[in-house]
N, C-alpha and C positions, 0 to 999 in steps of 0.2 A: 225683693218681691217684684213680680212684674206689675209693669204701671196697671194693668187691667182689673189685678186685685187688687191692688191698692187704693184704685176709684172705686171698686166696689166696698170694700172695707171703711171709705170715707165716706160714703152716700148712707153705708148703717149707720156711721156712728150720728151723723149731720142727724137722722130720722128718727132713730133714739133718744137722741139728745130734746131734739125737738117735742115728741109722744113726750117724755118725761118733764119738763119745766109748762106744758103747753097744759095740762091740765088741773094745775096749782092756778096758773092766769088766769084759762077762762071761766074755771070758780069766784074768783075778785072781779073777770069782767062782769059776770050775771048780778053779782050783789052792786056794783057802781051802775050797771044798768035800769038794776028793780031799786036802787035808792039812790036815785039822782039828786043827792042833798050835798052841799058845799062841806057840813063836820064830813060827813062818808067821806065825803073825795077827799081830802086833807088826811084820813087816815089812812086809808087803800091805797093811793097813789105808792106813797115809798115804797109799800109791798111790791106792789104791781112791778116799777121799776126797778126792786132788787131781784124778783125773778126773769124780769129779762136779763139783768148783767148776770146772773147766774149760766143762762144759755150762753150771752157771749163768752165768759172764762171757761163751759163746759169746750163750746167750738175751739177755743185756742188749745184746750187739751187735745183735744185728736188732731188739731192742725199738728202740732209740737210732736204727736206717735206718728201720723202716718207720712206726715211733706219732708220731703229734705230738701226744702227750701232754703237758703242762707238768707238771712234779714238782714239786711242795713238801715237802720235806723237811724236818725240827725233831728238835734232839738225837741226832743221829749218831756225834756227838763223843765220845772219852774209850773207845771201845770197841775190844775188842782180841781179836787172833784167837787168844792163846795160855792163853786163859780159857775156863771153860765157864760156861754162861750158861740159864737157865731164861727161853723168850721166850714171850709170853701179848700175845693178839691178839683184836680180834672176828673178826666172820666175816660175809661178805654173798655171796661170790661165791667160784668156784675160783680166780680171777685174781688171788684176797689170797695164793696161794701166791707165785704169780709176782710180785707188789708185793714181798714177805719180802724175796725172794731177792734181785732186784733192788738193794734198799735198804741188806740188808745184806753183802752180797756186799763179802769183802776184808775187813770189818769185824770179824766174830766167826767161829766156827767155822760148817762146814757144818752147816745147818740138818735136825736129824730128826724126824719125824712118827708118832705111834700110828697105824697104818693097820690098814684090818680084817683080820681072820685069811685070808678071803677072794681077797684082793688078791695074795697071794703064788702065785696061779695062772695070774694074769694073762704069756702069756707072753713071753719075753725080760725083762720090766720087774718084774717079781715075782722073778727070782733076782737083778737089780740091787739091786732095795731089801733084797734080805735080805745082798745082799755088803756094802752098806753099815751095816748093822746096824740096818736103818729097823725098829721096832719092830711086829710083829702082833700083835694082840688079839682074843680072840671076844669080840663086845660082848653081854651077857646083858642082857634087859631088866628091867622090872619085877616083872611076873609070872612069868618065870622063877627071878629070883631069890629071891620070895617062896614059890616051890613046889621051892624046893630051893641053900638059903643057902648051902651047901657051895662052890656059884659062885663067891660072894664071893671068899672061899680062893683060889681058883682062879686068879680076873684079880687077886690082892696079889702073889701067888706069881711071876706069866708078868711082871706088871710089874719085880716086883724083877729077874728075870732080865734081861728086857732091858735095865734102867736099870744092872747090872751092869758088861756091853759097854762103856757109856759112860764108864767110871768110866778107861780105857785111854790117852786122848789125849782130849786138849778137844774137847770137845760144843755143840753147842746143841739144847737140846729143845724142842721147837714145843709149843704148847699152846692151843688152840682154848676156853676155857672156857664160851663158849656150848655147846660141842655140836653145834650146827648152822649153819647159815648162817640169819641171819636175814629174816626175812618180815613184814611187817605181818601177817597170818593169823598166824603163831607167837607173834608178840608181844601180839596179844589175848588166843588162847587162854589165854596163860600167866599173862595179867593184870601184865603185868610191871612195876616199876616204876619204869624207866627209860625215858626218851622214844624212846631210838633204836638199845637194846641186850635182848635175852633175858636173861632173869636169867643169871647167870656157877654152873657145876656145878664144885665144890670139892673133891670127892673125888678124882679122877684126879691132879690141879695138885697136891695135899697128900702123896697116895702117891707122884708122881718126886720130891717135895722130900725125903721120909724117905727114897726107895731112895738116893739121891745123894750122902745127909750133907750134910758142910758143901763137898762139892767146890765148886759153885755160887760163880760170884763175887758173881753181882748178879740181879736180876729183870729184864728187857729189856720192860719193858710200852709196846706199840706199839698206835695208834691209825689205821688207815685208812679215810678216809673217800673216797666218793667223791662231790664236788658235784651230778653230772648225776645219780646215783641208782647203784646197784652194777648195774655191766654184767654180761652174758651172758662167756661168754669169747670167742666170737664176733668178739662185739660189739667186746670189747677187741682184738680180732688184725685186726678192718678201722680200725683206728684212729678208733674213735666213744667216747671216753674221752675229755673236752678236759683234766680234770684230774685229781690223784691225790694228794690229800693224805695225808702219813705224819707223824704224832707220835711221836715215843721217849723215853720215859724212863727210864733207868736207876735202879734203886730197892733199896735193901738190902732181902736178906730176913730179918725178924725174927727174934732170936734167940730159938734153940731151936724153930724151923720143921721143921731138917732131921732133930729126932730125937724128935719128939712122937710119937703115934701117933693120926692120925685115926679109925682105927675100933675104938680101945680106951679112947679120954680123951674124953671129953665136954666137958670144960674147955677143950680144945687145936681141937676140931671147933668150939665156939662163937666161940672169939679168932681161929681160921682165917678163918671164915664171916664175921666182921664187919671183919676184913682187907680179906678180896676184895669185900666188898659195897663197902668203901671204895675202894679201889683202880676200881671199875665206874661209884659217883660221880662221879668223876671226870674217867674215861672219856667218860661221858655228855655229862659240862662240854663236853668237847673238840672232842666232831665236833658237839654245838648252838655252838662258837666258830665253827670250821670253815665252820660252814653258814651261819652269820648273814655271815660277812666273804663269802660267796660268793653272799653276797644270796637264797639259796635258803630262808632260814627269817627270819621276821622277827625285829629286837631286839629282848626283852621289856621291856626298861627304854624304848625308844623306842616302842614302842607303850604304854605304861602313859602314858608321858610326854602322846603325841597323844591317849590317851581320856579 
């Protein structure tokens, strides 16, 4: 099939799929909305979230008709949906939401995301994500926060609330530590010092671990890479992805992570920070493995060897 219909044929089904599970949801959003009482949400909530994992196993069905993607998947095992789970990802493309989901689907709970304050306007899909309890945030930058700290407060306070919700029935909370999606321009500016990753931002990842306590079974640190370079989503829905490697490790979180305080201990912020830089080390290893077995980066040890 040419890739052109094959993005077209993906984007129905993506839109069908969606028209179809998205009208069952925001019937349970209106009734958790017109009955904001704790028995309601205790009985809504699981509906609400088995009709999202319903969308996500609908999207892996037309991923599985229309991609001829080859998966590589590593340490999926051992993982269980009756856990909650703190999961930390890089970032290249939108379509690492859609790899999560895919990969972990069945596996842990439905997957939630800090999305912008913004987003919750967006309509029909904005009172989904808030029936689901997908978290909003106004994200303050630098120099705002610096012309008025009080902010700070502000996004500790909105986090603990939402990380709150989660504390109800097993969670998994997505967590992007890059920040951004990565760029070769990003990764200059920043001077980074990692070959194929943006330095990893530790504040956010350290405030869900304290709002959460010790619920948290384990750290879900996932690695995707993609050989041909990170696709457009596009690109990924005419099936021009040939492959799509996923790394998982499952990692304890150090004791006394979940009740240190990052923005009051200095000590707790510096053992954080040299956690997650080690944790990104790592990382790093993974997709220069990744890329060498896919012939896309050369072996340093075999070129040492040839010079």
């Amino acid at each position: 099939m040419p890739s052109f219909l094959r993005g077209v044929l993906a984007v129905l089904l993506l839109v069908l799929n969606t028209l179809f599970w998205c009208f069952p949801l925001l019937v349970g959003a209106l009734v958790k909305l017109l009955l904001p009482f704790e028995p309601v949400r205790r009985r809504i909530d699981p509906l609400l979230n088995a009709l999202a994992n319903g969308w996500v196993a609908c999207n892996s069905g037309w991923m599985r008709l229309t991609q001829p993607t080859v998966w590589d998947v590593e340490g999926a095992e051992e993982l269980r949906r009756s856990d909650w789970y703190m999961v930390n990802c890089n970032h290249q493309s939108w379509v690492d939401i859609f790899v999560l989901q895919h990969v972990l689907r069945g596996r842990i709970p439905l997957l939630k995301f800090f999305l912008k304050q913004q987003l919750i306007y967006v309509p029909v899909i904005g009172l989904a994500w808030w029936a689901l309890d997908f978290p909003f945030m106004r994200r303050h930058g630098k120099e705002a926060l610096r012309r008025n700290p009080e902010l700070r407060a502000q996004d500790h306070e909105a986090t603990l609330r939402a990380c709150r919700k989660f504390l109800q029935m097993p969670t998994s909370v997505m967590n992007f530590a890059e920040g951004t999606r990565f760029t070769p321009d990003k990764h200059d500016a920043q001077g980074s010092p990692y070959r194929h990753l943006l330095k990893p931002k530790a504040g956010a990842m350290a405030l869900t671990l304290n709002a959460m306590g010790d619920r948290f079974r384990s750290l879900v640190d996932a690695t995707i890479v993609y050989p041909a370079g990170a696709p457009s989503f596009w690109d990924f829905l005419c099936g021009r992805v040939p492959r799509i490697a996923v790394r998982l490790r499952q990692l304890p979180i150090p004791e006394g992570f979940a009740t240190s305080d990052y923005a009051k201990d200095p000590a707790f912020r510096r053992a954080f920070t040299r956690w997650l830089a080690a944790l990104w080390e790592e990382k790093d290893r993974q997709v220069e493995e990744v890329l060498q077995s896919a012939g896309v980066v050369p072996n340093r040890a075999e070129t040492a060897a040839a010079g």
